[in-house]
C-alpha positions, 0 to 999 in steps of 0.5 A, a space after each residue: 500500500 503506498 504511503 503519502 510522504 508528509 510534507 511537499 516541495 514548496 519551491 516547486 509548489 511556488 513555480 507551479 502557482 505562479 505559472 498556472 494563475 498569473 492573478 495569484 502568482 502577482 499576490 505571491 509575488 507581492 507577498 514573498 515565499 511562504 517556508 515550509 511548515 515545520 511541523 510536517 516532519 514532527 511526530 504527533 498524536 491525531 487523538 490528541 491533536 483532536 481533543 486540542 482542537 475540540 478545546 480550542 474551539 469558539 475560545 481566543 487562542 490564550 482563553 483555550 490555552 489557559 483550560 488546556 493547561 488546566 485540563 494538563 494538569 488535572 489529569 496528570 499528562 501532556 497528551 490526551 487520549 481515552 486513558 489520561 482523560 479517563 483519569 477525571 471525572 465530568 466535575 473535574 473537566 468542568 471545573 478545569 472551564 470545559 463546557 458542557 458540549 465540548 466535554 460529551 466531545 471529549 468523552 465521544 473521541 475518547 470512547 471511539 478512541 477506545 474502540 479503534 476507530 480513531 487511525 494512527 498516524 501510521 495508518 494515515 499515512 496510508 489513507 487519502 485525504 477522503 479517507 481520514 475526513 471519513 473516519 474523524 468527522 463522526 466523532 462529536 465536535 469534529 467537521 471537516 474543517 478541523 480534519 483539513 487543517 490537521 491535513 494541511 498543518 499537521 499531516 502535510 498534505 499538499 494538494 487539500 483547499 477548505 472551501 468553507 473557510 472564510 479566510 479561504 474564500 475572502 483571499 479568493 475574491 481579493 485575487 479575483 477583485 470580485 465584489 463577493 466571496 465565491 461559493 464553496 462550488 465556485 471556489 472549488 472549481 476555481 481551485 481545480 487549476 491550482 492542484 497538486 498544491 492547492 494547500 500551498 495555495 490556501 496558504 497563500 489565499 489567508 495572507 492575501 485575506 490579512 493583507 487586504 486589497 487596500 493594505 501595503 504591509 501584510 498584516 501578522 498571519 491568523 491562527 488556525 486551527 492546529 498551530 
């Protein structure tokens, strides 16, 4: 079974860009070359790289951050999965700021988790990106967002466009000059030009969404999910 090498030739990926959409390669130009994202090459757990995102969810990065540390330290570890977090009762993790949804998530990938419905990272390797939005997006307080930004930021995959991301779709009507942001559709076909590397794309699709039609410097890039 071929596995899918994480991570891809951002060089490469630049000279296809700019070579098959002239409107976005003068943004990529304006901007500069995006470097490779580090964590490609860093090992990490899936289990516990969900949990995180369920936490991070509708919070400020440094609200989350404060009950993920308090989650950290009521349950004894640094990573979760179904056996550290068995380690706290709901009082416990409601105490520590989890609401009350994002807790029956927690127990719901921790329960799944346990059955073996959760793939490692080894066996991602091995599965298209189809496949692992798939098997995560049953699990309670996972969409497909969230399981496209762990391909893109976490698992490297390059060719992978959220089409629902409005950052995504405000750096496409920006490129274009349109006086709306495309839909999803629209938006996905308008990406069919752009592969094997629509991700290096959404990444340049989010600076061009910061930096504005009207701006001259680029604004700090915005955090998602999985950074």
């Amino acid at each position: 079974m071929p596995r899918h090498r994480r991570g891809f030739d951002t060089d490469a990926a630049y000279a296809h860009l700019s070579k098959r959409d002239r409107k976005l390669g003068a943004w990529m130009k304006r901007i500069g070359v995006i470097a490779p994202d580090p964590r490609w090459r860093k090992s990490f757990d899936p289990v516990d790289a969900l949990a995180r995102a369920i936490l991070y969810q509708q919070l400020s990065g440094k609200a989350a951050a404060t009950i993920v540390g308090r989650v950290e330290t009521a349950i004894g570890a640094d990573r979760f999965h179904c056996d550290t977090l068995a380690r706290c009762d709901d009082a416990a993790l409601r105490a520590c700021g989890v609401s009350g949804n994002k807790l029956l998530a927690l127990r719901d990938l921790a329960l799944r988790e346990s059955r073996g419905e959760i793939p490692d990272l080894k066996r991602m390797s091995t599965m298209e990106n189809d496949a692992i939005v798939e098997a995560l997006v049953p699990v309670r307080g996972i969409g497909r967002w969230t399981v496209e930004m762990m391909l893109m930021f976490r698992l490297g995959r390059p060719d992978v466009l959220p089409v629902d991301d409005l950052g995504i779709r405000k750096g496409a009507q920006v490129v274009d000059n349109a006086d709306t942001m495309p839909a999803p559709k629209a938006l996905a076909e308008r990406g069919e030009r752009w592969g094997p590397y629509r991700t290096y794309a959404s990444l340049y699709l989010w600076r061009i969404a910061d930096f504005g039609a009207a701006q001259t410097k680029p604004k700090p890039p915005t955090k998602r999910s999985q950074d």
